[in-house]
C-alpha positions, 0 to 999 in steps of 0.5 A: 088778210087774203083775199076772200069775199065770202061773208065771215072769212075775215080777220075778225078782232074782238071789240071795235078797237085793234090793229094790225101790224103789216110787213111789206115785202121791200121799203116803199114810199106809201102814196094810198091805202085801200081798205076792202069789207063785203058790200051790205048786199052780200051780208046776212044780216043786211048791214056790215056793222062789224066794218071798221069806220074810224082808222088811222095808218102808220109808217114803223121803221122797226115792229118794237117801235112804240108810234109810228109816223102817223101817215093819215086819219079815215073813215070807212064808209060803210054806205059807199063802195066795199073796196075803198082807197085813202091817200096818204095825208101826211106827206113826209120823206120816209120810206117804210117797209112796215105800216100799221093799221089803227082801228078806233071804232067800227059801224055799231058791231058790240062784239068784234069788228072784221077786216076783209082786205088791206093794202098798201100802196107806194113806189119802191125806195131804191 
């Protein structure tokens, strides 16, 4: 998910329920999260119905594993600022290098829901 907020250049999922699956680039200790979609004033259409609004994040220690160690539950709100951090709820002492993403529902959007940005955030393990 690069950077890019142009309205559309998303990665876009079909429905309001998907997930993303992300491997970092060494093990972390994850202390944040920041999810990022365009403000509603960049919108065509004057409403970013397609955000994700109720989101969960998970620490994996492989990509096969089933559910992962549920780090916290969210809600993007689609009202406050397009780049938005999450601090991670549920403390424990697992360092991990994949992280993934839940999306339960999006702001109204029938067809597919768009994630501009995701990040995660955390001190290196040693």
């Amino acid at each position: 998910v690069q950077p890019d907020m142009y309205p559309g250049n998303c990665w876009a999922f079909k429905g309001s329920q998907g997930y993303l699956v992300v491997r970092l680039s060494m093990k972390i200790y994850p202390t944040a999260f920041t999810l990022e979609h365009i403000p509603k004033t960049l919108s065509p259409t004057g409403n970013i119905t397609s955000a994700p609004r109720n989101f969960a994040v998970y620490g994996l220690d492989d990509e096969y594993q089933e559910e992962g160690k549920l780090l916290g539950e969210y809600v993007y709100d689609q009202e406050g600022e397009p780049l938005q951090m999450f601090p991670v709820m549920e403390k424990n002492e697992d360092a991990f290098q994949i992280v993934e993403l839940r999306i339960f529902s999006n702001w109204g959007h029938a067809e597919y829901t768009c994630l501009y940005r995701f990040r995660v955030h955390g001190k290196p393990a040693e």
